[in-house]
BALOBA-1460 file (C-alpha; in Angstrom, 3 decimals):
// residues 295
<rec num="1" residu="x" x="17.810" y="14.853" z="-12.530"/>
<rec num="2" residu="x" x="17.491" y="11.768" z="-14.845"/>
<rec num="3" residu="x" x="16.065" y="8.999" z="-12.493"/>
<rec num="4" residu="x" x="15.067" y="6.465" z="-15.565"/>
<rec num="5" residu="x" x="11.589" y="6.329" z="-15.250"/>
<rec num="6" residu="x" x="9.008" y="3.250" z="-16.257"/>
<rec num="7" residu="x" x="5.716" y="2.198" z="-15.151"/>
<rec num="8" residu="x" x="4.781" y="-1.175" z="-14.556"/>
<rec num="9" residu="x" x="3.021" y="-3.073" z="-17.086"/>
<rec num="10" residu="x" x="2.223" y="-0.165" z="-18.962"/>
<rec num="11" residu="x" x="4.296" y="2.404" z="-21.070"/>
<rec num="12" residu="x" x="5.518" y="5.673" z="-20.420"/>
<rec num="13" residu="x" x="7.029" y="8.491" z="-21.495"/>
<rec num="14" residu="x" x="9.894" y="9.569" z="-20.298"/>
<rec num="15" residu="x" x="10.255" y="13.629" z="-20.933"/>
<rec num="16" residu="x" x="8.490" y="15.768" z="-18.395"/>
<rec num="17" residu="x" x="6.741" y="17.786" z="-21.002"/>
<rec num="18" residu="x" x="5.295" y="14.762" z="-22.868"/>
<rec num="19" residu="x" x="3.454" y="12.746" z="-20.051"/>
<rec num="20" residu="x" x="1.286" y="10.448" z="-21.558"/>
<rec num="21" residu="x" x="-2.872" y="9.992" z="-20.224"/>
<rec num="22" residu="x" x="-3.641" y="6.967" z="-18.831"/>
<rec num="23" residu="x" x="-7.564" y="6.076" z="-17.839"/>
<rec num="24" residu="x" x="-6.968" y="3.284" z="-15.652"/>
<rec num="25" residu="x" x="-5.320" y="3.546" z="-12.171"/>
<rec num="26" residu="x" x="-2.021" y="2.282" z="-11.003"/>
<rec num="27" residu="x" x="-1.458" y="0.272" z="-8.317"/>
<rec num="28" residu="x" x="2.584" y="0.032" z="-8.627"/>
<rec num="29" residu="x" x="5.306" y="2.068" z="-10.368"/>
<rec num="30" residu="x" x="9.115" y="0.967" z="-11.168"/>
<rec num="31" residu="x" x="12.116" y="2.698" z="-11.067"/>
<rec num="32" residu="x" x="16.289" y="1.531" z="-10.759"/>
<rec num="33" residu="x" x="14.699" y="-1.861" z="-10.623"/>
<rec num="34" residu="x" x="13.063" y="-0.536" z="-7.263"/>
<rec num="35" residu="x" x="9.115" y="-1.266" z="-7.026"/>
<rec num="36" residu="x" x="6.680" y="1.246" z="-5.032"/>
<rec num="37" residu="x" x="3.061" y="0.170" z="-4.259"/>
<rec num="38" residu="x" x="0.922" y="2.930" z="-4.777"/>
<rec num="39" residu="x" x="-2.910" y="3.381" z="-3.778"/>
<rec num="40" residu="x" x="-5.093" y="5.587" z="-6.203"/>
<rec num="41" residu="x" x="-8.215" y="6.847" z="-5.740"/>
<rec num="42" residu="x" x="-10.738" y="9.080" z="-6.061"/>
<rec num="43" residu="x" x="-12.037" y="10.739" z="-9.560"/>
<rec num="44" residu="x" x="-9.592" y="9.665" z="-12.302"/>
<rec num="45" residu="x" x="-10.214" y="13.019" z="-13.971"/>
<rec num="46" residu="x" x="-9.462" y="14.778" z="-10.850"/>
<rec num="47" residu="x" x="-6.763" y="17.004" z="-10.078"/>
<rec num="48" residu="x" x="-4.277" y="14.488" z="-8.504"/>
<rec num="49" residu="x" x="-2.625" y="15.132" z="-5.218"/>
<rec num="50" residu="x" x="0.392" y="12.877" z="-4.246"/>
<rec num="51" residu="x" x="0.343" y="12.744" z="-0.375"/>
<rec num="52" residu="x" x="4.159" y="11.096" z="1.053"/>
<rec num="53" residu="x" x="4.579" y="9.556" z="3.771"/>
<rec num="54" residu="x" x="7.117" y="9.888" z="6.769"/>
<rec num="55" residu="x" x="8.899" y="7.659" z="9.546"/>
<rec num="56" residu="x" x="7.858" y="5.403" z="10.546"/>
<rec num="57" residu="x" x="4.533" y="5.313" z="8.838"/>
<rec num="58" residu="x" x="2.693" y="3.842" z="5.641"/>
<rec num="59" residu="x" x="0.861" y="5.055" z="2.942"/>
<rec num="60" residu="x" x="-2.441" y="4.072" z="6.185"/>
<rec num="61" residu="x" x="-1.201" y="7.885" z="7.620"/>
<rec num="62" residu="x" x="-3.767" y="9.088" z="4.903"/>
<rec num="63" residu="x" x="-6.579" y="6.763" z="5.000"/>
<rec num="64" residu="x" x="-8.599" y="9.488" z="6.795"/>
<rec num="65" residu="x" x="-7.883" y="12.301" z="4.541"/>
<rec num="66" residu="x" x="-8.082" y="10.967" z="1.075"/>
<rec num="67" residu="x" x="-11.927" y="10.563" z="1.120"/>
<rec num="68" residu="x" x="-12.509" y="14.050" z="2.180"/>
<rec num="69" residu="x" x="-10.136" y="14.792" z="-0.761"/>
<rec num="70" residu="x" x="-12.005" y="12.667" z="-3.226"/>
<rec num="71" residu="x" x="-15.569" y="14.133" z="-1.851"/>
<rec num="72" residu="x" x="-14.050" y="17.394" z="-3.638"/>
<rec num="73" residu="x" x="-13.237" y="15.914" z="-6.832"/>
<rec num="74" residu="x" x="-9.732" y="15.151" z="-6.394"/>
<rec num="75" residu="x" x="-7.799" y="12.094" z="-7.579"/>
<rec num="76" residu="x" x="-4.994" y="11.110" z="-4.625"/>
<rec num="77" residu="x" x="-1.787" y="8.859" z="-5.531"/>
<rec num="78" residu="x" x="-0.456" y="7.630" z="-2.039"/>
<rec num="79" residu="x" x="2.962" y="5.866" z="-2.686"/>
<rec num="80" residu="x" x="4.444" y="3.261" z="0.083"/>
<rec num="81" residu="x" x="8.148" y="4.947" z="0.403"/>
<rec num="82" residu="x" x="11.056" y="3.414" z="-0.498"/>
<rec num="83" residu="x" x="12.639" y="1.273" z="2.559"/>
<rec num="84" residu="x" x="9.110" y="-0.012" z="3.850"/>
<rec num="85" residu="x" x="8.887" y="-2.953" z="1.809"/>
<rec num="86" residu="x" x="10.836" y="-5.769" z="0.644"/>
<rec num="87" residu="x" x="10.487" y="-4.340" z="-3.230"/>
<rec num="88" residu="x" x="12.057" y="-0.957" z="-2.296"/>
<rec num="89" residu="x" x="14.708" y="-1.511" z="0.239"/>
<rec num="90" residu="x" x="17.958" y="-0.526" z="-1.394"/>
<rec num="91" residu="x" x="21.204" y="-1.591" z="1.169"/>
<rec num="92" residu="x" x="23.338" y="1.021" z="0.116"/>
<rec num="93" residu="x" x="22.023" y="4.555" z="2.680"/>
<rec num="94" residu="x" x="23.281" y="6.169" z="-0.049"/>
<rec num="95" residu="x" x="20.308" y="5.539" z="-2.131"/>
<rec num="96" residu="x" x="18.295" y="7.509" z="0.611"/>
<rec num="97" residu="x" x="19.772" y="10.864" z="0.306"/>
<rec num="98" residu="x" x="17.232" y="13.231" z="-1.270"/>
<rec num="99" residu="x" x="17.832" y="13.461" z="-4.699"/>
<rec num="100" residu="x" x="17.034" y="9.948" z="-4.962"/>
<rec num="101" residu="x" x="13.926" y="10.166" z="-2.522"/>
<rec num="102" residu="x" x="12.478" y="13.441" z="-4.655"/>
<rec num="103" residu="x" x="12.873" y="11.767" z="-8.336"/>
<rec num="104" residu="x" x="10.969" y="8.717" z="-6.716"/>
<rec num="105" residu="x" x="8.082" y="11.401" z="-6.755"/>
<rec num="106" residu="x" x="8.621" y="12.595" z="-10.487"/>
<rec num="107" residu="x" x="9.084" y="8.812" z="-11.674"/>
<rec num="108" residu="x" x="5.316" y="8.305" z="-9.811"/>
<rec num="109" residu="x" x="3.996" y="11.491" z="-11.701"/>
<rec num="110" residu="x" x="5.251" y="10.283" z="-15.316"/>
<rec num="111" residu="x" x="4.408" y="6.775" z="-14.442"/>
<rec num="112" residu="x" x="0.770" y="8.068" z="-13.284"/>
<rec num="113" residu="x" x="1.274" y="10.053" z="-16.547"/>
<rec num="114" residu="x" x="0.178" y="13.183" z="-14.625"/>
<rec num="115" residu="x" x="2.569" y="16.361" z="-15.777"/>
<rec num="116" residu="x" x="1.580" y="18.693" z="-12.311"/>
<rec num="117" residu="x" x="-0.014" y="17.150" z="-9.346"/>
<rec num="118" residu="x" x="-0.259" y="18.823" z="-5.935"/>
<rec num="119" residu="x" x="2.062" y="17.659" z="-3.226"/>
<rec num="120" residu="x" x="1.269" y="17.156" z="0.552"/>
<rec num="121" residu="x" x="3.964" y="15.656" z="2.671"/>
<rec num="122" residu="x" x="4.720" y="14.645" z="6.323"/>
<rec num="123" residu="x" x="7.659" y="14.243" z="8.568"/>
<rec num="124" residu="x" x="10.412" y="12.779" z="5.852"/>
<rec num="125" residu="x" x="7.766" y="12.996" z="3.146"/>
<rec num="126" residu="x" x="7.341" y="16.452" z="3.924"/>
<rec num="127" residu="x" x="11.145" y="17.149" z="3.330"/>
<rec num="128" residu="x" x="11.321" y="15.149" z="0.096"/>
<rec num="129" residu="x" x="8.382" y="17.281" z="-0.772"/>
<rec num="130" residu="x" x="10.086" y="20.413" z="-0.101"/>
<rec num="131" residu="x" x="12.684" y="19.139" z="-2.338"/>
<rec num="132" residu="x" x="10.413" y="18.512" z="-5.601"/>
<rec num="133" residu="x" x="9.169" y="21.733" z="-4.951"/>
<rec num="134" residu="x" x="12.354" y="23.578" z="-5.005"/>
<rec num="135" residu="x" x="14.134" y="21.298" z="-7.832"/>
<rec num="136" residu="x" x="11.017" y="20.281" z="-10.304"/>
<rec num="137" residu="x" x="8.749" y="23.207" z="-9.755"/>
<rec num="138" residu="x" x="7.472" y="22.219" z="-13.020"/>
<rec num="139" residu="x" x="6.210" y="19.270" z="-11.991"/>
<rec num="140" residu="x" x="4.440" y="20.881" z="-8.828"/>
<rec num="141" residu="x" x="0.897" y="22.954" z="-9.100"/>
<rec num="142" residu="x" x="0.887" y="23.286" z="-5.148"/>
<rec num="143" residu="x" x="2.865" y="22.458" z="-1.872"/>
<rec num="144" residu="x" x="0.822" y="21.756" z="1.588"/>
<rec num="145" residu="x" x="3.452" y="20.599" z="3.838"/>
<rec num="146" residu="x" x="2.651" y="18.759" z="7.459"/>
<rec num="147" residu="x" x="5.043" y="19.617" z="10.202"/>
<rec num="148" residu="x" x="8.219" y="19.709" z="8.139"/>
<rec num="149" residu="x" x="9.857" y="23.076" z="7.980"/>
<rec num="150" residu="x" x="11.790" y="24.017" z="4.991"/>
<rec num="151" residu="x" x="14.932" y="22.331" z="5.189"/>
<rec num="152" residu="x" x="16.978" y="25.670" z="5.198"/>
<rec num="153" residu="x" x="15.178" y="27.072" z="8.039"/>
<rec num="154" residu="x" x="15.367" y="23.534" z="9.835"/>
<rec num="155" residu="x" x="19.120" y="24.216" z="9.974"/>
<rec num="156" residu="x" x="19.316" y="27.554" z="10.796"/>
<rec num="157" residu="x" x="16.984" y="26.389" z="14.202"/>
<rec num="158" residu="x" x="19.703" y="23.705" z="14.218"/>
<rec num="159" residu="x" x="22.106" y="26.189" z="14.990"/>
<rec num="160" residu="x" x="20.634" y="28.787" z="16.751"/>
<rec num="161" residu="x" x="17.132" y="28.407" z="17.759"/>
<rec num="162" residu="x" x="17.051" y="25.172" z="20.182"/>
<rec num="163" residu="x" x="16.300" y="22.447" z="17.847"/>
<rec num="164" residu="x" x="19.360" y="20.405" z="18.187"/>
<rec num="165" residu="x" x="17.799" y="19.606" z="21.493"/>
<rec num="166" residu="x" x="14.970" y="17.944" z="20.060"/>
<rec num="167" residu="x" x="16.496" y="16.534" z="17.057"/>
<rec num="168" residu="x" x="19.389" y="14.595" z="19.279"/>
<rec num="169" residu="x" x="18.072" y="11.057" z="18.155"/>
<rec num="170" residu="x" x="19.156" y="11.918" z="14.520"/>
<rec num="171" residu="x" x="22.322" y="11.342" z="15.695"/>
<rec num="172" residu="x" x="21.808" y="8.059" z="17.199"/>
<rec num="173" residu="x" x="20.066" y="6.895" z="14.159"/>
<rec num="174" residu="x" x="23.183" y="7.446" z="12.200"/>
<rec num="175" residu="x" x="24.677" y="4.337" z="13.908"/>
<rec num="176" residu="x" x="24.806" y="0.898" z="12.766"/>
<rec num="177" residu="x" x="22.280" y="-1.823" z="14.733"/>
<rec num="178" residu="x" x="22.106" y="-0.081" z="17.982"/>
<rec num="179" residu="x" x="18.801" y="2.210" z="16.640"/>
<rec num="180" residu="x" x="17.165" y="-1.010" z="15.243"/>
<rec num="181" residu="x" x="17.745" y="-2.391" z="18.687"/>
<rec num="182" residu="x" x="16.572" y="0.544" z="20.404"/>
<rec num="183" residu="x" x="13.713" y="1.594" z="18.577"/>
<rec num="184" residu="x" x="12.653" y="-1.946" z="18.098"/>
<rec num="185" residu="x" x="11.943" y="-2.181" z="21.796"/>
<rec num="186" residu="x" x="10.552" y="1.064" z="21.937"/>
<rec num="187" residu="x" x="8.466" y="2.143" z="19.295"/>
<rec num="188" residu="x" x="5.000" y="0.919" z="20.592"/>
<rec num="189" residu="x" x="5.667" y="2.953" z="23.826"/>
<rec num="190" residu="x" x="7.099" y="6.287" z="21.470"/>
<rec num="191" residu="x" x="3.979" y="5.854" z="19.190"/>
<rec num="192" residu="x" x="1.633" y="5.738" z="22.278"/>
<rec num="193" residu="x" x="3.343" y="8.014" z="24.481"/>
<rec num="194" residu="x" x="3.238" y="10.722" z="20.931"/>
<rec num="195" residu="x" x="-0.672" y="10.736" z="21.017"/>
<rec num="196" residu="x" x="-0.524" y="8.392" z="18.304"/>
<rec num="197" residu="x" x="-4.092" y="7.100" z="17.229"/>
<rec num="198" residu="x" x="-4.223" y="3.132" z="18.666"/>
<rec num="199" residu="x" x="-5.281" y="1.785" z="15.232"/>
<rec num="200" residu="x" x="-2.306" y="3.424" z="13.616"/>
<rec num="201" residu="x" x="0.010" y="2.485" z="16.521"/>
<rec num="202" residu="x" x="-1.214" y="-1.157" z="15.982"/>
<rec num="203" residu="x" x="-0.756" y="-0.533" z="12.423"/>
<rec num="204" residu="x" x="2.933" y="0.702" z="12.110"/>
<rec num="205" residu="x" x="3.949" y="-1.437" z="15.130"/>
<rec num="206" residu="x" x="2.763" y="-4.955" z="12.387"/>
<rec num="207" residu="x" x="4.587" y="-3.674" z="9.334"/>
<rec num="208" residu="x" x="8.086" y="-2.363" z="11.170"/>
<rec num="209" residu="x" x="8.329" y="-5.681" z="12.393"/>
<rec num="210" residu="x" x="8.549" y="-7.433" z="8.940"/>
<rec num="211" residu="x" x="12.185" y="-8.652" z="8.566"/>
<rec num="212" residu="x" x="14.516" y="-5.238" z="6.797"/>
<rec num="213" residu="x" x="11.328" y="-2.711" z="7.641"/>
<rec num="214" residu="x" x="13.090" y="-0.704" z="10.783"/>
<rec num="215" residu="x" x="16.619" y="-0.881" z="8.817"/>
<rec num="216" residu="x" x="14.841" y="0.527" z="5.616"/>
<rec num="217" residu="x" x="12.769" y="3.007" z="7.102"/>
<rec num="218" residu="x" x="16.023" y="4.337" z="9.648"/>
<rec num="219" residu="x" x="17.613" y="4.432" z="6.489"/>
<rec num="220" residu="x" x="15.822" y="8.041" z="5.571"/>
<rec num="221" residu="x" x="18.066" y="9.248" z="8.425"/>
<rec num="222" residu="x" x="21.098" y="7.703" z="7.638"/>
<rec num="223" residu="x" x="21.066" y="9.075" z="4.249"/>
<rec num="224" residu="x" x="20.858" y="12.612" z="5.908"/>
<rec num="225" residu="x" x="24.469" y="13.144" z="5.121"/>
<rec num="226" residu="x" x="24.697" y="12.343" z="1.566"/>
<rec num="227" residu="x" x="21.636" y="14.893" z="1.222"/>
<rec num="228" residu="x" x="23.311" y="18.238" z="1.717"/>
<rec num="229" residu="x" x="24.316" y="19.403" z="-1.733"/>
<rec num="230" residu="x" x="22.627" y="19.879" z="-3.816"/>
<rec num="231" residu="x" x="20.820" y="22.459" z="-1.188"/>
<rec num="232" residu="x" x="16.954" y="22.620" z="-1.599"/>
<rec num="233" residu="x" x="16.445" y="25.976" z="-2.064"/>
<rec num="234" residu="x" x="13.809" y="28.760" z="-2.163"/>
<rec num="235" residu="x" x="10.164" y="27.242" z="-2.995"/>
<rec num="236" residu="x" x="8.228" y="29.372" z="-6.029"/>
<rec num="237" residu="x" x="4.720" y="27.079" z="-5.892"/>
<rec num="238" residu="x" x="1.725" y="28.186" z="-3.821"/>
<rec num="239" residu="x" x="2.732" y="26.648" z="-0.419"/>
<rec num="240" residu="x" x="0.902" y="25.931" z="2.747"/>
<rec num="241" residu="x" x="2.629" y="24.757" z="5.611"/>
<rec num="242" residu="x" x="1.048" y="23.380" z="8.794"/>
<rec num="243" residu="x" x="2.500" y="22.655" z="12.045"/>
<rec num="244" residu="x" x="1.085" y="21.554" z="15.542"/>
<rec num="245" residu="x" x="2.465" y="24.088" z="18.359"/>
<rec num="246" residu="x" x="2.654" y="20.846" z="20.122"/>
<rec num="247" residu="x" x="5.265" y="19.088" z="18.284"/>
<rec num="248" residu="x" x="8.225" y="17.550" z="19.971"/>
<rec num="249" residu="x" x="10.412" y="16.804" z="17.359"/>
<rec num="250" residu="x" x="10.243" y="20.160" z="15.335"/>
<rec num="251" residu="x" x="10.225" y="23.260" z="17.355"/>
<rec num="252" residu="x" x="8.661" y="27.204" z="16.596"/>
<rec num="253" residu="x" x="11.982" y="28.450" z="15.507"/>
<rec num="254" residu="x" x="12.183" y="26.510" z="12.254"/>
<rec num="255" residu="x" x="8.548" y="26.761" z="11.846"/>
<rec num="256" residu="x" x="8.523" y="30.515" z="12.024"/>
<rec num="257" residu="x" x="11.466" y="30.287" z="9.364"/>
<rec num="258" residu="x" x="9.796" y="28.374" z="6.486"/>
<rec num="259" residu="x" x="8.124" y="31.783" z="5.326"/>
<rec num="260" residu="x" x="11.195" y="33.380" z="4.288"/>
<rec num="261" residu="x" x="12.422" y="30.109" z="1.868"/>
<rec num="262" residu="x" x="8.514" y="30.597" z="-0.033"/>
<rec num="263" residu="x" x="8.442" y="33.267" z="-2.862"/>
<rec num="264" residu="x" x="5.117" y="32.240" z="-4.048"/>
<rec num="265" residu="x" x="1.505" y="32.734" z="-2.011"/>
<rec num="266" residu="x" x="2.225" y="31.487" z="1.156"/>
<rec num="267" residu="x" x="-0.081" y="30.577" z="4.179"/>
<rec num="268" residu="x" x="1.229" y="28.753" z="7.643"/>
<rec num="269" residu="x" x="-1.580" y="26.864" z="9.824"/>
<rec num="270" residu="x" x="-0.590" y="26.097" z="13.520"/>
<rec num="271" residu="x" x="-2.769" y="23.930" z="14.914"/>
<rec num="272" residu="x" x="-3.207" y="22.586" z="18.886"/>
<rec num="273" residu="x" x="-1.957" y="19.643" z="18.013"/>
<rec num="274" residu="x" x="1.189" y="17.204" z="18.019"/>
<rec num="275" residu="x" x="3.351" y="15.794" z="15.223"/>
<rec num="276" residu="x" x="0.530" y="12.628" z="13.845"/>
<rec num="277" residu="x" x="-1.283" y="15.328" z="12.022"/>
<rec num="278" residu="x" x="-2.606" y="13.170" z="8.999"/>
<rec num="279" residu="x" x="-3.417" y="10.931" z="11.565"/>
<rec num="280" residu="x" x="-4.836" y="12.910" z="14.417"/>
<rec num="281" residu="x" x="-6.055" y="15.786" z="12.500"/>
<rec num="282" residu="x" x="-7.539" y="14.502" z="9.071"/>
<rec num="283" residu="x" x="-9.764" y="17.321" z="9.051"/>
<rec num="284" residu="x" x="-7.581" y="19.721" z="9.402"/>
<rec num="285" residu="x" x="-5.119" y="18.565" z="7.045"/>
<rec num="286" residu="x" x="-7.834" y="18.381" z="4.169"/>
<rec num="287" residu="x" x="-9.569" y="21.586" z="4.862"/>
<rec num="288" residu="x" x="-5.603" y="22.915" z="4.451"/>
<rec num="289" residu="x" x="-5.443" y="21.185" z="1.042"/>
<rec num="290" residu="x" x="-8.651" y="21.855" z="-0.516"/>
<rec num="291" residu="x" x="-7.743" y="25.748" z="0.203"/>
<rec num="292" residu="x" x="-4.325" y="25.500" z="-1.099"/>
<rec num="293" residu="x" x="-5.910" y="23.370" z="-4.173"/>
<rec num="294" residu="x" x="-8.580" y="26.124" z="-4.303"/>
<rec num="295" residu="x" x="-11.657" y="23.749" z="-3.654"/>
């Protein structure tokens, strides 16, 4: 991939094996005239970790995790996903499909001027994360993935193992105005009803409900189809995956899958717990990290 990389208000280079150090942290990076907010923390001379983001969430998912992370030394670089705000809302749901949504994590990396970081991702961010992994394992010192299987396994279970069942509303999503309608009306119920944590329910609720947030975040799913080739293929970092046996959007036969799509060290967590894992199980999620890191 090419994605034409630049930071913002600071230069960068461009080739993956010549990533330029940079002392001072980033609060935005740039790329296809797209902007991304982006929170960093934690020691600047840390190992960085790049946690992503799912639907329909904000970069807030992680506000309990990172300080556990930076308590271990670690620097985190939380980027606000393309689609949740007014800077990075592309129209066209081509400009969703997974090659674009992975190099928006290498163009964060060279803009950060950080050549391997480790990658945690949930729900969508989870799957773009698979994807870095599997195209730009360069890029990628470890993989700790929340609730996401590996997309291959993901549609095997679509076939055979009862997950069509509880992935119908992809479907609907691929329509035009009826989901924004729909989910619009529905979400605070969905969010509560999920075991949702209020504050984060209160949270998501405030910032889907700026004007193009629902049709930019929806748009993840309606890119779906424009993300099949190229396939993501077999992961070869250090992976952890973790998954709440509780979960009703992602079922045990695509979790049970992921393992055969790793050929690296490989370790899966189930937890008692739902999908909100960042969220819900903070904890949890960092003491996976900091083992996968090796902290």
């Amino acid at each position: 991939m090419s994605p034409g990389l630049t930071g913002v208000g600071r230069p960068c280079q461009h080739g993956r094996g010549d990533v330029e150090e940079r002392a001072a942290t980033m609060d935005r990076f740039a790329r296809s005239g797209l902007i991304f907010r982006v929170a960093d923390g934690g020691p600047q001379d840390g190992e960085p970790v790049v946690l992503l983001h799912g639907w329909p969430q904000n970069g807030s998912a992680f506000d309990a995790v990172v300080p556990l992370l930076h308590s271990s030394g670690l620097r985190t670089l939380v980027p606000t996903q393309r689609g949740y705000t007014a800077e990075a809302r592309p129209a066209d749901r081509r400009a969703y499909r997974t090659e674009e949504t992975a190099a928006d994590v290498v163009a964060l990396l060279d803009a950060a001027g950080v050549a391997q970081a480790h990658l945690v991702g949930h729900d969508w961010g989870g799957a773009q994360a698979w994807a870095v992994a599997a195209w730009d394992p360069e890029r990628v010192q470890s993989l700790t993935v929340l609730s996401t299987p590996h997309p291959a396994a993901m549609r095997a279970a679509l076939l055979s193992g009862g997950q069509a069942l509880r992935s119908w509303y992809m479907g609907l999503f691929q329509l035009p105005v009826l989901p924004e309608l729909l989910v619009g009306a529905s979400l605070r119920r969905f969010l509560t009803d999920s075991h949702l944590p209020a504050p984060y329910v209160e949270s998501y609720c405030r910032a889907m409900a700026e004007p193009g947030a629902l049709t930019g975040s929806l748009n993840w799913y309606r890119g779906l189809p424009f993300s099949l080739r190229p396939d993501v293929g077999p992961v070869g970092v250090p992976t952890t995956y973790v998954w709440g046996r509780g979960d009703p959007a992602l079922g045990r036969a695509a979790a049970a899958g992921t393992e055969a799509h790793v050929h690296a060290p490989y370790r899966f967590v189930e937890l008692d717990a739902g999908h909100w894992l960042p969220e819900a199980r903070a904890e949890d999620v960092a003491e996976a990290v900091l083992a996968r890191v090796g902290r």
